[in-house]
C-alpha positions as CSV (number, residue, x, y, z in Angstrom):
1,X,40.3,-39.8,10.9
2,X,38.3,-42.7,11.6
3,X,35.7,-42.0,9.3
4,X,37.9,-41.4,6.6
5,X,39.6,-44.7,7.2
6,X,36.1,-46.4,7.4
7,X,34.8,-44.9,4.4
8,X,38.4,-45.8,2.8
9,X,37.9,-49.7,3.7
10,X,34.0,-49.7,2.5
11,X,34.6,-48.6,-0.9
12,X,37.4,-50.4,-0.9
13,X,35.6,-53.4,-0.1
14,X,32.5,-52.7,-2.5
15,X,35.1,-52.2,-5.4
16,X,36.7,-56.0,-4.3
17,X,33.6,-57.3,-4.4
18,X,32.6,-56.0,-7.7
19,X,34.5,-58.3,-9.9
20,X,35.1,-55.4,-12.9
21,X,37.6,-54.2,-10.8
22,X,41.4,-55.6,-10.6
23,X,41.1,-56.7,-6.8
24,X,45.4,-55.9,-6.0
25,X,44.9,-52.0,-7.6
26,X,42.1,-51.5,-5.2
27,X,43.5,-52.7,-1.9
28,X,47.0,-50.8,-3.0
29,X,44.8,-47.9,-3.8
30,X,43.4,-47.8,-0.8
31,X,46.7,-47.9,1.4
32,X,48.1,-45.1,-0.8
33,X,45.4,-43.0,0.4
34,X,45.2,-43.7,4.5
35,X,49.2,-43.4,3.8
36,X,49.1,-40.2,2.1
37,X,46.2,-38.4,4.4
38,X,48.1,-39.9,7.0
39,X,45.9,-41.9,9.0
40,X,48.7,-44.2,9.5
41,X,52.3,-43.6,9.1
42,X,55.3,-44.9,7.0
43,X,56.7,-46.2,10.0
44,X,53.2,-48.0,10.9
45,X,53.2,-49.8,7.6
46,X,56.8,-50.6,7.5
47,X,57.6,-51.4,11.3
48,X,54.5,-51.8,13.4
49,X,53.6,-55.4,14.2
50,X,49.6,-54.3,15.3
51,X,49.0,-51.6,12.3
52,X,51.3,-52.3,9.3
53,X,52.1,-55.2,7.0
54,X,51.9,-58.6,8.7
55,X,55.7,-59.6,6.8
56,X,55.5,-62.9,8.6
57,X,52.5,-63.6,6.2
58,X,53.9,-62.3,3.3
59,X,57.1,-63.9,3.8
60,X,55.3,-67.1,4.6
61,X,53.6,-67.2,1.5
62,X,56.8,-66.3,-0.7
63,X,59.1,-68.6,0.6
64,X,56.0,-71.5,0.7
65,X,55.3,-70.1,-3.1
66,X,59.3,-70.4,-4.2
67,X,59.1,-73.7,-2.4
68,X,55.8,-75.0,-4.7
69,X,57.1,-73.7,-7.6
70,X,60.7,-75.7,-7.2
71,X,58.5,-79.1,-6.4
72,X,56.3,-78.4,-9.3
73,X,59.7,-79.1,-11.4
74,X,60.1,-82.8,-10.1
75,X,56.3,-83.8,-11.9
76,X,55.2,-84.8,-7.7
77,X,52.1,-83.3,-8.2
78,X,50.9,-84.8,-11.8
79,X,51.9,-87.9,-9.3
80,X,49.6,-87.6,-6.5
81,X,46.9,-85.9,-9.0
82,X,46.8,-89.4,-10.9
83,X,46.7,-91.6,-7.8
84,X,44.1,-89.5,-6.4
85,X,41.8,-89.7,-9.1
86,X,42.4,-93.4,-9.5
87,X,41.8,-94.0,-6.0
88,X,38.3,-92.2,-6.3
89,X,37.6,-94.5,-9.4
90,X,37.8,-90.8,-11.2
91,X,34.3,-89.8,-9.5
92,X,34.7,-86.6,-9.2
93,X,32.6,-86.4,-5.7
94,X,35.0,-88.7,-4.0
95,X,37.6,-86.6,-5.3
96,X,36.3,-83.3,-4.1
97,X,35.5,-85.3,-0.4
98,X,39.2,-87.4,-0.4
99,X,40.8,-83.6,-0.7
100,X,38.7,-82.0,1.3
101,X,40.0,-84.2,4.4
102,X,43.5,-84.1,3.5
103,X,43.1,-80.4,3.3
104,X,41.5,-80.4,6.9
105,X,44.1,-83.0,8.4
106,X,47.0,-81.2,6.8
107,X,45.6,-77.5,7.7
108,X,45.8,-79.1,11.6
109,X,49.4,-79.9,11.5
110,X,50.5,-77.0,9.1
111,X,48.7,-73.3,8.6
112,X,46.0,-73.7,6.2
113,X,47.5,-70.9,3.8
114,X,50.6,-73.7,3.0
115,X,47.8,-76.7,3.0
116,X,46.7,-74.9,0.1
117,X,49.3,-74.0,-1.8
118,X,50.5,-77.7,-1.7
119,X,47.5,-79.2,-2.6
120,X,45.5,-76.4,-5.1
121,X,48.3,-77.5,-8.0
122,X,46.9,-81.1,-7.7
123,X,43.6,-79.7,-7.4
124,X,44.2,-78.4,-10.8
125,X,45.7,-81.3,-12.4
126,X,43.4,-83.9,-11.5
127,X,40.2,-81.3,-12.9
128,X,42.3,-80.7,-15.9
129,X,42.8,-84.4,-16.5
130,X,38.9,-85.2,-16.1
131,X,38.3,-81.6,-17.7
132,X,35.8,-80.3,-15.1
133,X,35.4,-77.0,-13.5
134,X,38.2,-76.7,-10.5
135,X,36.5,-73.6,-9.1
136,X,33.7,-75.7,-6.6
137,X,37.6,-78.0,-5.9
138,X,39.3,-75.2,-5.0
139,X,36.1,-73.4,-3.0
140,X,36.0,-76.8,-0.5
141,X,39.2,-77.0,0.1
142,X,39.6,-73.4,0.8
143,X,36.7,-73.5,3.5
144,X,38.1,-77.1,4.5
145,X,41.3,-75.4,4.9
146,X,39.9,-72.7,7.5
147,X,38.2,-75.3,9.3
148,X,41.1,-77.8,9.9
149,X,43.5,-75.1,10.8
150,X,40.8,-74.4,13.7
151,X,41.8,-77.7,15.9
152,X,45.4,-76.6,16.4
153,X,47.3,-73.6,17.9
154,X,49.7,-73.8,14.8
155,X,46.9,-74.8,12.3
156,X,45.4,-71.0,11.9
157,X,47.9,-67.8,12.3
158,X,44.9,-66.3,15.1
159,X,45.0,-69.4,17.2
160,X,49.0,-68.3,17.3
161,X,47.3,-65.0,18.6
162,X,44.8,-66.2,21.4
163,X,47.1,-68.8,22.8
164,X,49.9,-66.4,23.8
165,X,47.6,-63.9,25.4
166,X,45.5,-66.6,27.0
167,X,48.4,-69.1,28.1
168,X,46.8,-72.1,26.3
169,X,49.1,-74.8,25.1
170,X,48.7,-77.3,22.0
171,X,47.3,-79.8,23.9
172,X,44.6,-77.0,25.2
173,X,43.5,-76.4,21.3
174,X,43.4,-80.5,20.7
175,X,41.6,-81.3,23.7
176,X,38.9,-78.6,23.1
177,X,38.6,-77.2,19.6
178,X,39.5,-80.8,17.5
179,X,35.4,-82.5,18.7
180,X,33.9,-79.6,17.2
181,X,36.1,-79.3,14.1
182,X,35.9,-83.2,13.1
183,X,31.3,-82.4,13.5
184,X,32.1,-79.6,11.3
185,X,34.0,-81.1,8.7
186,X,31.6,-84.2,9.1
187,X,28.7,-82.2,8.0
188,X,30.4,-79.9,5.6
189,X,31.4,-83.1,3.5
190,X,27.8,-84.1,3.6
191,X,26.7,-80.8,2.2
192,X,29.7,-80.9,-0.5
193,X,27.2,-82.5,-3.0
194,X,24.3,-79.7,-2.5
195,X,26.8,-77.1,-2.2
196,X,28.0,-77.7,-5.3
197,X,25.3,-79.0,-7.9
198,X,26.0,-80.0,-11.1
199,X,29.9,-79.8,-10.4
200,X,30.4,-83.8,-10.4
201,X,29.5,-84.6,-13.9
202,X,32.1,-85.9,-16.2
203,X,32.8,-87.6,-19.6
204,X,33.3,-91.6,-19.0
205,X,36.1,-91.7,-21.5
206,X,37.8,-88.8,-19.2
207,X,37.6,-91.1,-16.7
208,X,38.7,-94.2,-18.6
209,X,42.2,-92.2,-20.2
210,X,42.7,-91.1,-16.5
211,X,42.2,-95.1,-15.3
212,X,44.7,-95.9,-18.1
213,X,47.6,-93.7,-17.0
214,X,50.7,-94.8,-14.9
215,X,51.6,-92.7,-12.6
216,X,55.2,-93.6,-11.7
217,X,55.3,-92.1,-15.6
218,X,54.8,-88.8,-14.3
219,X,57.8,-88.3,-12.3
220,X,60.5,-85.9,-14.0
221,X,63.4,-85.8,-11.8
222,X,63.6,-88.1,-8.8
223,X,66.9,-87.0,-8.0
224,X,65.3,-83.6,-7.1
225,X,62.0,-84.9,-5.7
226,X,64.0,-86.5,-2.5
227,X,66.1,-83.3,-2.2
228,X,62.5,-81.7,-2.0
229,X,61.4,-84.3,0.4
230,X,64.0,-84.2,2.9
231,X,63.5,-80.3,2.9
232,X,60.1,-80.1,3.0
233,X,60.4,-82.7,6.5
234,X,62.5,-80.2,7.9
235,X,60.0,-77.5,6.9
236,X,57.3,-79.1,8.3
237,X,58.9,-80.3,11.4
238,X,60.3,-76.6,12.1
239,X,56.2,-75.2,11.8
240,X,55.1,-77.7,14.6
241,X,58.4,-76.8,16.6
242,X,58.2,-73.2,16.0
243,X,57.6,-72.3,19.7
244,X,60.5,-74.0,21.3
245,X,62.9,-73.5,18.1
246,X,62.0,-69.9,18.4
247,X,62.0,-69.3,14.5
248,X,58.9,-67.8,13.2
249,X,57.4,-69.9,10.4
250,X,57.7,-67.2,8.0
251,X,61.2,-67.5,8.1
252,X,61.7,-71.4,8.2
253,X,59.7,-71.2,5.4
254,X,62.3,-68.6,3.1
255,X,65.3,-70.9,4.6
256,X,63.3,-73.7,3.6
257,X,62.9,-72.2,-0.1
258,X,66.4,-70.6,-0.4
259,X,68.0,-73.6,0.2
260,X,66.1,-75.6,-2.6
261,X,66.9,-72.7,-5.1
262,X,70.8,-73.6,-4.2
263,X,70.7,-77.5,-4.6
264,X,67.9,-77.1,-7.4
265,X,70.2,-75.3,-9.3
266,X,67.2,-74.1,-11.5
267,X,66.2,-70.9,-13.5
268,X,65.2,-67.9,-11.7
269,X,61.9,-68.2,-13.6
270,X,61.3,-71.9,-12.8
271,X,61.4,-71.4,-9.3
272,X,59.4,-68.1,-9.0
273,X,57.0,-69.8,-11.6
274,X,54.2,-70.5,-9.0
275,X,54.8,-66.7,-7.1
276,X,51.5,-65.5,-7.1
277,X,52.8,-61.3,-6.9
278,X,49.3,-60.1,-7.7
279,X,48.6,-61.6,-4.4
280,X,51.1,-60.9,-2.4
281,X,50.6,-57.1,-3.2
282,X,46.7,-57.1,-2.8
283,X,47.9,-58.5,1.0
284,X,50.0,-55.8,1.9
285,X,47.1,-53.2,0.7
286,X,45.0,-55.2,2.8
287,X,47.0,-55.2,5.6
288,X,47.9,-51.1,5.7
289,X,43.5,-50.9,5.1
290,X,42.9,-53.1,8.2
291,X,45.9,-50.7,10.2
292,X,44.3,-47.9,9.7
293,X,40.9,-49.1,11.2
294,X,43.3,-50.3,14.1
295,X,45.0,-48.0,14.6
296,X,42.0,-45.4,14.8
297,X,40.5,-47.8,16.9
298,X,37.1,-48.5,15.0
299,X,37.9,-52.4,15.2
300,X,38.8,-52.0,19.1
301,X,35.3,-50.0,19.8
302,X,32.9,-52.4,17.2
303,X,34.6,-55.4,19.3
304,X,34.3,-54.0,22.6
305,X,30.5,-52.7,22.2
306,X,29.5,-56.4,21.3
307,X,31.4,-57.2,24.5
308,X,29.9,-55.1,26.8
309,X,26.6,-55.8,25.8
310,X,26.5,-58.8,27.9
311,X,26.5,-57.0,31.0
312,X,28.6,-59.7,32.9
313,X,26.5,-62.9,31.6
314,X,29.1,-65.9,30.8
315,X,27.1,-67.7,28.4
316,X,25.8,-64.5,26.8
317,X,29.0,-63.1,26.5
318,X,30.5,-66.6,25.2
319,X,27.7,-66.5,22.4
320,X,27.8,-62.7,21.9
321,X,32.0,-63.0,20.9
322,X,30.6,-66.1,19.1
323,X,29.0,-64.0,17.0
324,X,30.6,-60.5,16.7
325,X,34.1,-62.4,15.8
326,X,32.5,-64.4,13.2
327,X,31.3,-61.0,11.4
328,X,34.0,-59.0,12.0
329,X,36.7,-61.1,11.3
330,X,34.8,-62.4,7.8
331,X,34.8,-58.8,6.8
332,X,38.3,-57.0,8.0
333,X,40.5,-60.5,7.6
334,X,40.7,-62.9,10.6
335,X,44.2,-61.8,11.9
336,X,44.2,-58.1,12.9
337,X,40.6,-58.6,14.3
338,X,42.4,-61.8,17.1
339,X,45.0,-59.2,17.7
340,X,42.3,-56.4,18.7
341,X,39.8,-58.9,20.1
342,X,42.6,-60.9,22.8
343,X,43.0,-58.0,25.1
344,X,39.2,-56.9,25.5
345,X,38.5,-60.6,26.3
346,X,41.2,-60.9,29.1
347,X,40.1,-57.7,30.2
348,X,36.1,-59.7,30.4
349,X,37.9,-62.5,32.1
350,X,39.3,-60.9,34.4
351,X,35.7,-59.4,35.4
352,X,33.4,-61.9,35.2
353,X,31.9,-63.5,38.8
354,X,31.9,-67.2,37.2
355,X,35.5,-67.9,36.3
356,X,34.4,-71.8,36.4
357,X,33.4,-71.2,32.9
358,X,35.5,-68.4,31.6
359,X,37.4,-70.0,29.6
360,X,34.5,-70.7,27.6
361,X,35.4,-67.0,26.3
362,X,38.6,-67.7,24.8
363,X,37.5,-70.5,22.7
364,X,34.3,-68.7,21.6
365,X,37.2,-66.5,20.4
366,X,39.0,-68.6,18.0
367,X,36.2,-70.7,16.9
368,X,34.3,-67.4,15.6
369,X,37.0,-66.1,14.5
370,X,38.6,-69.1,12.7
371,X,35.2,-70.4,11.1
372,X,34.3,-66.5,10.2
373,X,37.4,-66.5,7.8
374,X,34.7,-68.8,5.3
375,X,32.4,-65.7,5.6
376,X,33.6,-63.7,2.7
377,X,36.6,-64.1,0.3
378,X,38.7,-61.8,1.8
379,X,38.1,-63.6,5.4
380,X,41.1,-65.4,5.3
381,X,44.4,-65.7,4.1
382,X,43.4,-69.3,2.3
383,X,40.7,-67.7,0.6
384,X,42.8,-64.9,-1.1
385,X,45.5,-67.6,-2.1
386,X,43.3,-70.1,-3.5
387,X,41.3,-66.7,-5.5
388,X,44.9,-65.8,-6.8
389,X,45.4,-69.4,-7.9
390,X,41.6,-70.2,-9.1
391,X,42.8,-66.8,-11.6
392,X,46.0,-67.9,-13.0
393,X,44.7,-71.0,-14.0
394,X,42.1,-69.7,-15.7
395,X,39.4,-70.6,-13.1
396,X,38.3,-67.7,-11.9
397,X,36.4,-67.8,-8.4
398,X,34.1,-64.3,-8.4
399,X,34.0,-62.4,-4.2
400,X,30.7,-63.3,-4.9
401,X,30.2,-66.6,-5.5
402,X,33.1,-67.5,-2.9
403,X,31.0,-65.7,-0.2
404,X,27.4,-67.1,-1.3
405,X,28.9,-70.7,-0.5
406,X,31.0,-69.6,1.8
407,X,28.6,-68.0,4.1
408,X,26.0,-71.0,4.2
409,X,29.1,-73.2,5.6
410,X,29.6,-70.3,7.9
411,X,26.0,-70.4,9.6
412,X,26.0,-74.0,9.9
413,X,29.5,-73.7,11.4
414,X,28.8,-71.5,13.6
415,X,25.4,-73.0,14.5
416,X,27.1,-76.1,15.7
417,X,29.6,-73.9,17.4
418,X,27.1,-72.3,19.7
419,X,25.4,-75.6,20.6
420,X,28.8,-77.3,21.6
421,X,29.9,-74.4,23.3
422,X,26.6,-74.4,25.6
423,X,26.8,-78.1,26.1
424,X,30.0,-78.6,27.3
425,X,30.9,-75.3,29.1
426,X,27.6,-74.5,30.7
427,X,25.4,-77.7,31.0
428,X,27.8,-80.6,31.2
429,X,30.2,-78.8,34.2
């Protein structure tokens, strides 16, 4: 069976990559068949937390979606778009670079797949003003996004999943993942303009109508922006307090939007207007695709061969997780590969003769994994979103072209990765 599920995911993953092909009838395609064969069961899709459909994701994403689509009503984001591009003087590099680091900072605090679901719509309205391409916009803050969450436990959904087997705290993430994320994000914003040639030109008398406008102008109902406020503070709050509130973010996150459809009082087709279904759906395919390579324990014996290849080294097996969970988790989405991955690394921990630098391990864990997520555009949960999004508005963001850039931020990411890694765990001890 675990050829049939690999063969299942390849093609899958050839016809997502192919662009011809609608990406959502694919990954749903592919779940009907491992379902139907059955390599994994009903019950597996429905119920199981390690091979079925992640609902706190999908969850998360509707109820961050309904919430979007409700604040989209009040004119916010036509708002901050304005100010934004008035700040940057309307050049569209200092644009791209001011929301790439509000992506990053607010990826930290929040998960990066909310980050950019609140700041893609200005993404869009501040192109549309100066009438350039959104696609590079969207691309940056989409890798941005993946890199911010990095520094935090809350910040990327894996981080959630290394930190409870590995008994690291909040303060573990901030004192030893946020050095290496502020480098990365350093240099990626360096790279932005040779990343992205020829995205930054624009028409002067764009810029001058944009200069012109007056923002406060843009606000539609203020009465309903501070009902949105004072939600979205108790949304935000709840996601850093998750742990000690025990309440899942997926769930603060429907409560969060159910409540705004009651005091809204708006249309059902108002505040599902920003519900991205397509995507939604192509995540639960996803999801059931990934189970069955769980659950037949390919991903288990891929991670565990590049673990046991080290034959006991520390820094060998720090740089060879590096490594494999920077593949892997680019290719079969970053969260089911942490889940698989956590156990064989305790299990390595556990074994190794020089615990002094062991937990070197665990944070070769999460940055590969986190950082891989840019590796492809199916790496990450961001990257799907903002692919969904890029394709509503009529930007369409090719697998392709997302992975080309994608995977040149990845190797200097993870290039930087190794070096701190070595430098701080193994030669300043």
């Amino acid at each position: 069976m675990s050829i049939v599920a690999i063969v299942v995911f390849v093609v899958a993953y050839a016809l997502i990559a192919n662009d011809r092909f609608n990406k959502t009838l694919v990954a749903l395609a592919g779940a009907a068949i491992v379902v139907t064969l059955p390599i994994i069961t009903s019950g597996d899709v429905f119920y199981s937390r390690e091979f079925g459909i992640d609902w706190d994701v999908i969850f998360l994403l509707l109820g961050m979606m309904i919430i979007v689509s409700v604040l989209r009503q009040t004119g916010v984001f036509e708002y901050v778009a304005i100010c934004a591009a008035k700040r940057a003087k309307g050049s569209p590099l200092r644009i791209m670079i001011l929301l790439v680091i509000v992506t990053a900072v607010a990826s930290a605090l929040l998960d990066n797949v909310t980050t950019v679901l609140l700041v893609a719509p200005v993404t869009l309205l501040v192109c549309d003003r100066l009438a350039i391409n959104a696609a590079p916009f969207l691309m940056a803050e989409a890798m941005a996004s993946n890199i911010g969450g990095t520094a935090t436990l809350v910040g990327d959904p894996p981080n959630i999943i290394i930190a409870s087997k590995a008994g690291l705290t909040f303060n573990d993430f901030l004192i030893h993942l946020t050095p290496i994320v502020i480098i990365v994000m350093a240099v990626l914003v360096l790279m932005l303009p040779r990343l992205f040639p020829g995205a930054f030109a624009v028409d002067p008398e764009r810029v001058a109508d944009v200069m012109a406008l007056e923002e406060k102008e843009a606000i539609r109902d203020r009465g309903l922006l501070v009902k949105c406020g004072v939600v979205l503070v108790a949304v935000f709050a709840a996601f850093v307090a998750h742990a000690p509130l025990h309440m899942d973010p997926s769930v603060v996150a429907m409560l969060g939007a159910g409540i705004l459809i009651v005091v809204s009082k708006l249309e059902q087709t108002d505040y599902f207007s920003s519900v991205e279904w397509d995507t939604l759906l192509f995540f639960a395919g996803l999801f059931i695709m990934v189970g069955a390579l769980v659950k037949t324990g390919v991903v288990k014996q891929l991670a565990h061969f590049a673990v046991t290849a080290t034959g006991g080294h520390t820094l060998l097996a720090t740089m060879v997780i590096l490594g494999a969970s920077l593949v892997i988790s680019g290719v079969v989405n970053n969260v089911p590969y942490a889940a698989t991955m956590t156990p064989i690394v305790a299990d390595l921990v556990r074994d190794l003769t020089d615990h002094a630098n062991h937990a070197a391990l665990w944070w070769a864990l999460a940055l590969g994994t986190d950082f891989g997520g840019n590796l492809t555009a199916i790496g990450a949960s961001a990257n799907v979103v903002i692919l969904g999004i890029a394709r509503r508005a009529d930007n369409p963001i090719s697998f392709w072209e997302f992975t080309r850039k994608g995977a040149i931020v990845t190797v200097m990411s993870v290039a930087l990765a190794a070096l701190y890694l070595w430098l701080r765990y193994f030669v300043w001890v």
